[in-house]
C-alpha positions as CSV (number, residue, x, y, z in Angstrom):
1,X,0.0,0.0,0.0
2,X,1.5,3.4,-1.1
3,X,1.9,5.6,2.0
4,X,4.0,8.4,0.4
5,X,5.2,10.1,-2.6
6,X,8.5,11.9,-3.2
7,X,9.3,14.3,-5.4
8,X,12.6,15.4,-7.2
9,X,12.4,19.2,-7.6
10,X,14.5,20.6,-10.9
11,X,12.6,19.3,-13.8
12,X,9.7,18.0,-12.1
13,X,8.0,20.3,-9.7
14,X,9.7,23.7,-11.3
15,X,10.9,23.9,-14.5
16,X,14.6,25.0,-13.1
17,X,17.0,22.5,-15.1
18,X,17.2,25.6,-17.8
19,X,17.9,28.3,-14.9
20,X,21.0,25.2,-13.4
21,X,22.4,25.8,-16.9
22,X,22.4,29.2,-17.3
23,X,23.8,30.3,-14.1
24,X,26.0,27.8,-14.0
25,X,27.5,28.5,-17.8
26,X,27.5,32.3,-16.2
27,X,29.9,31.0,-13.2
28,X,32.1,29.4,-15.7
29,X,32.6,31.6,-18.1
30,X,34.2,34.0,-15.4
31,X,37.0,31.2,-15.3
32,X,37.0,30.2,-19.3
33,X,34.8,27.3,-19.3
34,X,31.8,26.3,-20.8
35,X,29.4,23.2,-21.0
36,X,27.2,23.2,-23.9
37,X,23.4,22.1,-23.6
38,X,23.5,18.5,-24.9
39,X,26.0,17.5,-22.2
40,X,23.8,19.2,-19.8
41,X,21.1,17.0,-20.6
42,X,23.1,13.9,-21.0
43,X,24.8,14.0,-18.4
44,X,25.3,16.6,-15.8
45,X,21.9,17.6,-15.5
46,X,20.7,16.5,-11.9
47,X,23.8,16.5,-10.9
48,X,25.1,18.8,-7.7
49,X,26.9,21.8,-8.3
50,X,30.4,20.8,-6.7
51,X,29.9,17.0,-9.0
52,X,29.8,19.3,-12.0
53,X,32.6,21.2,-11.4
54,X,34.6,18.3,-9.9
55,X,34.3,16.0,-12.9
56,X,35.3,19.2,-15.8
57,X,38.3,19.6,-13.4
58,X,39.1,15.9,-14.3
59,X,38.5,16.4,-17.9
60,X,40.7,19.2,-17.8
61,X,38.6,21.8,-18.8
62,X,39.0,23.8,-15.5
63,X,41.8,24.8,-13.1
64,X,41.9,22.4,-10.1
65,X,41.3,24.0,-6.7
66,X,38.2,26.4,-7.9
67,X,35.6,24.1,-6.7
68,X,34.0,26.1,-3.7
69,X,34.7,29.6,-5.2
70,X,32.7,28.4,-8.4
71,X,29.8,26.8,-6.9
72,X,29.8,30.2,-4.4
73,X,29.6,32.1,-7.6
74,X,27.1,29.6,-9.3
75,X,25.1,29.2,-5.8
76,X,24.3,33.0,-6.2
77,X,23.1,33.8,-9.7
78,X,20.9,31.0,-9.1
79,X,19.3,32.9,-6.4
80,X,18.6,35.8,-8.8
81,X,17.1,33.6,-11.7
82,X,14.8,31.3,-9.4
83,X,11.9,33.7,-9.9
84,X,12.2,33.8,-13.8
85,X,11.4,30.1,-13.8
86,X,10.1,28.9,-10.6
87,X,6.7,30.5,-11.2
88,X,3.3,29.2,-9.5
89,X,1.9,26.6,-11.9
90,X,-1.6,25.7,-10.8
91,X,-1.7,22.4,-11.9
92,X,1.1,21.2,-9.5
93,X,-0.6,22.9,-6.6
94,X,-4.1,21.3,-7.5
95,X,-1.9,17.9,-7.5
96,X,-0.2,18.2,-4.6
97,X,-3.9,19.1,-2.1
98,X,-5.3,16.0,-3.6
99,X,-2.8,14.0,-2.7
100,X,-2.6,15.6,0.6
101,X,-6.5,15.6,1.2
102,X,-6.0,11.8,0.2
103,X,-3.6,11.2,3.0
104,X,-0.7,10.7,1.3
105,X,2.3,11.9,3.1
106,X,4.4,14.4,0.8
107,X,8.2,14.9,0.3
108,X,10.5,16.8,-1.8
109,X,13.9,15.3,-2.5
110,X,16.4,17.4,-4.3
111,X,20.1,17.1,-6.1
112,X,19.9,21.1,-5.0
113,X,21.1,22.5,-1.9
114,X,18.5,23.0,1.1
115,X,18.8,27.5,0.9
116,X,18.5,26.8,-2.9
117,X,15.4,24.4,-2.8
118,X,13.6,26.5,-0.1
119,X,13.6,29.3,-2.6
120,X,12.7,27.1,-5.2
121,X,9.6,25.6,-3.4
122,X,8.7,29.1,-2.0
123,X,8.7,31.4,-5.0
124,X,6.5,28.6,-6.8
125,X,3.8,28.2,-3.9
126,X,4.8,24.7,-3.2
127,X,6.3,24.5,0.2
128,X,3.6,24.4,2.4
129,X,2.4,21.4,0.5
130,X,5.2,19.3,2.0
131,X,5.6,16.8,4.9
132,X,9.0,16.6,4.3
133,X,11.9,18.4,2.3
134,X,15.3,17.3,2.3
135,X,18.4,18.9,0.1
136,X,21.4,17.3,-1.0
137,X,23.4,19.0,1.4
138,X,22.2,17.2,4.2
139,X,22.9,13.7,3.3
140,X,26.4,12.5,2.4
141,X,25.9,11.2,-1.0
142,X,24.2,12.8,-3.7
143,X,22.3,10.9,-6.3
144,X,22.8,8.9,-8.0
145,X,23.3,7.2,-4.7
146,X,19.6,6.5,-2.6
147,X,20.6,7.7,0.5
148,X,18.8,11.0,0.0
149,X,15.3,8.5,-0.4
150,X,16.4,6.5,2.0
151,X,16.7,9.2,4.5
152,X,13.3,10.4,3.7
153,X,11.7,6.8,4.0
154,X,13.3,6.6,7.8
155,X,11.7,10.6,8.7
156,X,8.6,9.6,7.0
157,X,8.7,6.2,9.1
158,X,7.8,4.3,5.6
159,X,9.2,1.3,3.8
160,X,10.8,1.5,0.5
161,X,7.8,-0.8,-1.2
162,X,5.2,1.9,0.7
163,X,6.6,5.3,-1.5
164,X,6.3,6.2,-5.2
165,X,9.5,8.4,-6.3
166,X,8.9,10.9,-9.5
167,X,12.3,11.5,-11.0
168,X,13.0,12.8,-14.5
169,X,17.3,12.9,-14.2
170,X,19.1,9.6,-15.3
171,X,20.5,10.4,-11.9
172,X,17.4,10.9,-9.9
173,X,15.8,7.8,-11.6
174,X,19.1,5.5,-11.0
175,X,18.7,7.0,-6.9
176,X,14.7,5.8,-6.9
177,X,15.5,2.5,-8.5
178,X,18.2,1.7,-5.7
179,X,16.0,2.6,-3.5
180,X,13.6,0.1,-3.8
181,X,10.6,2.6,-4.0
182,X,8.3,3.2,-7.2
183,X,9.5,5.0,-9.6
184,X,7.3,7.3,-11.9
185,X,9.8,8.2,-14.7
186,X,8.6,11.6,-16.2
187,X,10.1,13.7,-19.1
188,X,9.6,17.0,-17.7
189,X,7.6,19.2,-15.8
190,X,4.6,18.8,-18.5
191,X,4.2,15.2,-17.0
192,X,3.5,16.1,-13.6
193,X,-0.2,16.4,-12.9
194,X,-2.7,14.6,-11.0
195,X,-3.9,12.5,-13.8
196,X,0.0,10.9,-13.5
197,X,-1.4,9.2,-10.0
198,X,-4.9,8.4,-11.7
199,X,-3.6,4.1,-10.6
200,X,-3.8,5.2,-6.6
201,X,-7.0,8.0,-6.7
């Protein structure tokens, strides 16, 4: 019997995965580096800041040693573009009360860091919806790995089989998976509605 459902934020709840790149790119650039959208989408999005930078430090592509001052840099122009896309969009809000008025138990699960995904929630009318939100900053692996879930399963005093996960990231949907939860794959923020839990309603 489902109990719960958690939520990835960026590309899910708020269509942010755009606003990641941009301010990111903008954080680069100040230090001659660049990723260009189709690796984003292959593979760095729904990844954390410091994972990005870390791995185009391996490839070369940056200066070792820049890691924090970057993601400082990168942590603050995303501030300034979360109201540009982290808009109220009705039809997660209608979602989200139905679930709630159906006594689901609700949790938000984010790649992002907890001042970040606070904003996030906020500035799109989401966060009183939630039982539970947890950033990747306060776990000790990031997904891919499902400590993040499983952290949230333990607060929410659920088992694994008892929680459906919506991820849209390889990454996020690699976390749900180990898990052992449900996993609702979804595309993009265009999936999410309340006809995507029509099989529990």
């Amino acid at each position: 019997m489902i109990k719960a459902i958690l939520f990835d934020l960026d590309g899910v709840l708020v269509d942010m995965p755009q606003g990641h790149y941009e301010s990111l790119n903008k954080a680069l650039r100040l230090f001659g580096a660049e990723i260009d959208i189709d690796e984003h989408v292959t593979y760095f999005n729904g990844l954390p800041t410091r994972k990005k930078i870390s791995r185009l430090e391996e490839l070369g592509r940056l200066p070792t040693g820049l890691c924090e001052t970057i993601n400082s840099i990168k942590q603050k122009y995303t501030k300034e573009i979360i109201p540009v896309y982290c808009i109220p969009d009705y039809s997660k809000i209608i979602m989200l009360k139905h679930l709630k008025n159906n006594g689901y138990k609700i949790a938000c699960c984010s790649n992002s860091i907890k001042d970040t995904l606070h904003l996030m929630l906020r500035s799109a009318q989401l966060f009183d919806y939630f039982d539970l939100i947890i950033g990747n900053d306060e776990v000790k692996n990031s997904k891919p790995h499902p400590e993040i879930y499983i952290t949230a399963f333990n607060k929410l005093n659920i088992k694994p089989a008892e929680a459906i996960i919506v991820e849209d990231s390889p990454h996020g949907i690699a976390a749900g998976r180990a898990s052992g939860a449900v996993v609702y794959e979804v595309k993009g923020v265009q999936d999410v509605h309340l006809s995507l839990f029509k099989d529990i309603l």
